[in-house]
C-alpha positions in Angstrom: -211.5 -39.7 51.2 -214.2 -37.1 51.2 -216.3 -34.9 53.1 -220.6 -35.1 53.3 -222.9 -31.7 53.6 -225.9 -31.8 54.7 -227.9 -29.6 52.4 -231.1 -28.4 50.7 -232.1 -29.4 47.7 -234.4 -26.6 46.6 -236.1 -27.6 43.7 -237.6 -30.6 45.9 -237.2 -28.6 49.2 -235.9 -31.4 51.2 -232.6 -32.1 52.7 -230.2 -34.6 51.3 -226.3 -35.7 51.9 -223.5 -34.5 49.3 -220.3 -36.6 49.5 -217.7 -34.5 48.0 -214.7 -36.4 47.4 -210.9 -34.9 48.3 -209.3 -33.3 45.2 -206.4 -35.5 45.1 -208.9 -38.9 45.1 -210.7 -37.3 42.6 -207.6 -37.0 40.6 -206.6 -40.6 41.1 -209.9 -41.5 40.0 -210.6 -39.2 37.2 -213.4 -38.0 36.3 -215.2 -40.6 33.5 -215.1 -43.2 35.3 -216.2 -41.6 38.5 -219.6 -41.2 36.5 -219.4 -44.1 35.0 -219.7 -46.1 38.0 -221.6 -43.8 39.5 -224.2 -44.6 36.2 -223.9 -47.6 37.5 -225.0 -47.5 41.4 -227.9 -45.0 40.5 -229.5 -48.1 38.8 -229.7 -49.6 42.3 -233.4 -49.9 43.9 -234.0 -51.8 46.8 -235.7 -50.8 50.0 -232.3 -51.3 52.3 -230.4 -49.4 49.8 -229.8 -45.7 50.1 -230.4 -44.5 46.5 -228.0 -41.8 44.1 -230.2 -38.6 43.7 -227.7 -37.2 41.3 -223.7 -37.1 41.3 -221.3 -35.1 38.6 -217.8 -32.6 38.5 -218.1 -29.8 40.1 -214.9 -27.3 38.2 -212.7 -30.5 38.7 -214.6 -31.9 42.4 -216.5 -35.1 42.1 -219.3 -35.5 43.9 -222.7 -37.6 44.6 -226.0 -36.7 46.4 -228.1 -38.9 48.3 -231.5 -38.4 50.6 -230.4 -37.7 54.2 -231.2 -40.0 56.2 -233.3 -38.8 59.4 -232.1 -41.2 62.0 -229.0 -42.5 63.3 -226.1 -45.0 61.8 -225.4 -48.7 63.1 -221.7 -47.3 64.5 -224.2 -44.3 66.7 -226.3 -47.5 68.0 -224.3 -49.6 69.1 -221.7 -46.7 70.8 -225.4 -46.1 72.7 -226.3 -49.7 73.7 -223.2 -51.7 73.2 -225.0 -55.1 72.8 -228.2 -54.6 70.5 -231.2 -57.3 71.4 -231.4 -60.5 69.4 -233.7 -59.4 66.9 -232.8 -56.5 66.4 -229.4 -57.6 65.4 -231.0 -60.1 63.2 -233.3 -57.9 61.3 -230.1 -55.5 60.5 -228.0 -58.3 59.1 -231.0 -59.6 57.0 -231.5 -56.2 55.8 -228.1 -55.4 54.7 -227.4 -59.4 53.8 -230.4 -58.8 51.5 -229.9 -55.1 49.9 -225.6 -56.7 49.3 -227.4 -59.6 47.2 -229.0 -57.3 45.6 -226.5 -55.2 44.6 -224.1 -58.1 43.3 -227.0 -59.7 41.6 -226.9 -56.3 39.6 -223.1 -56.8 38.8 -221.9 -54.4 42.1 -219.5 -54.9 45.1 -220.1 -52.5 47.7 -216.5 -52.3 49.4 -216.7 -50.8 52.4 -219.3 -52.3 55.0 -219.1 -51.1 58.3 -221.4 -49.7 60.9 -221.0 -46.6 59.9 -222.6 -46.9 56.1 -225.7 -48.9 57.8 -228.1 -46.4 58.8 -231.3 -47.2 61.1 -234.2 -45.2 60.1 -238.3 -46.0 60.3 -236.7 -49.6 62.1 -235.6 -50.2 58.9 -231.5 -50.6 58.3 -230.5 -48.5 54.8 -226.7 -49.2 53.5 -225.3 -46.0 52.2 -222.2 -45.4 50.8 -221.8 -47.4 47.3 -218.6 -44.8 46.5 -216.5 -47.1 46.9 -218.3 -49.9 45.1 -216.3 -51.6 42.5 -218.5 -53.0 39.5 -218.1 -56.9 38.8 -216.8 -56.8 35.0 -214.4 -58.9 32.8 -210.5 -58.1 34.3 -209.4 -56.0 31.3 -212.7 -53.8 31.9 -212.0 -50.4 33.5 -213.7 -49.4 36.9 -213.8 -46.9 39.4 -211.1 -48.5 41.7 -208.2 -50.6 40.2 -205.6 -53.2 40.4 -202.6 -51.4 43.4 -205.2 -48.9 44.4 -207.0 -49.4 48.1 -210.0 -47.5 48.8 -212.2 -48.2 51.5 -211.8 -48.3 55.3 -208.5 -50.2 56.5 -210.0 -51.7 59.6 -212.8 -53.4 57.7 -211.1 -54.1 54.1 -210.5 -57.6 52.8 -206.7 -58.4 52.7 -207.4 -58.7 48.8 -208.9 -55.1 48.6 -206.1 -54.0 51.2 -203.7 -55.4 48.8 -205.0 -53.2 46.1 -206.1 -57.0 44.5 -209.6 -55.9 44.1 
């Protein structure tokens, strides 16, 4: 679905992530509501939630920028250690449990949890990745995914979002 750089930001000098999305998803998409939903996720501020630095069309490419992240994700972990301890396990799911409620008490579904979009850094778990989140509006409302159009990661997609339902 798209491809992340690690770059510099050089009015801040510091690195972040761009997530560049493949031309022919950006097409599907389409451009307005891309940065409307975008609009929408950049909003989001919570301490287990990677935040949107900045996001727009570059000559017909969508993208989004986001801080990078020095540390490793969940899916790097547990490839390491196969079984995390206890608590540590516990810690991550309260972490992400708490920065999802978040994020759907502010009217967002994120879409596309998986080990990969949970990064550990500073023994803190960060989920990254809303570009695939799917704003909870009234049905007739337009949003960045639709009705017979499946984004996300099969292996760990709701049969309703597999479906294109959601």
């Amino acid at each position: 679905m798209a491809t992340v750089y690690l770059a510099r930001d050089l009015k801040h000098e510091r690195q972040v992530a761009v997530k560049a999305f493949k031309p022919e998803l950006a097409a599907t998409l389409g451009h307005e509501r891309f940065l409307r939903e975008t609009r929408l996720t950049a909003q989001l501020n919570h301490p287990n939630i990677l935040p949107l630095l900045d996001s727009g069309d570059a000559n017909g490419l969508l993208f989004y920028v986001m801080p990078y992240v020095h540390g490793e994700s969940l899916r790097e972990r547990l490839d390491r250690e196969k079984q995390l301890p206890v608590e540590a396990a516990l810690q991550i799911v309260r972490e992400v449990a708490d920065a999802l409620g978040y994020a759907h008490g502010q009217g967002v579904i994120h879409r596309d949890i998986k080990p990969e979009n949970i990064l550990l850094a500073s023994g803190h778990a960060v989920l990254a990745d809303f570009g695939v989140a799917r704003a909870m509006v009234a049905p007739d409302a337009e949003t960045l995914t639709q009705a017979g159009f499946a984004v996300g990661t099969p292996a760990y997609m709701s049969p309703e979002q597999a479906s294109g339902e959601t």
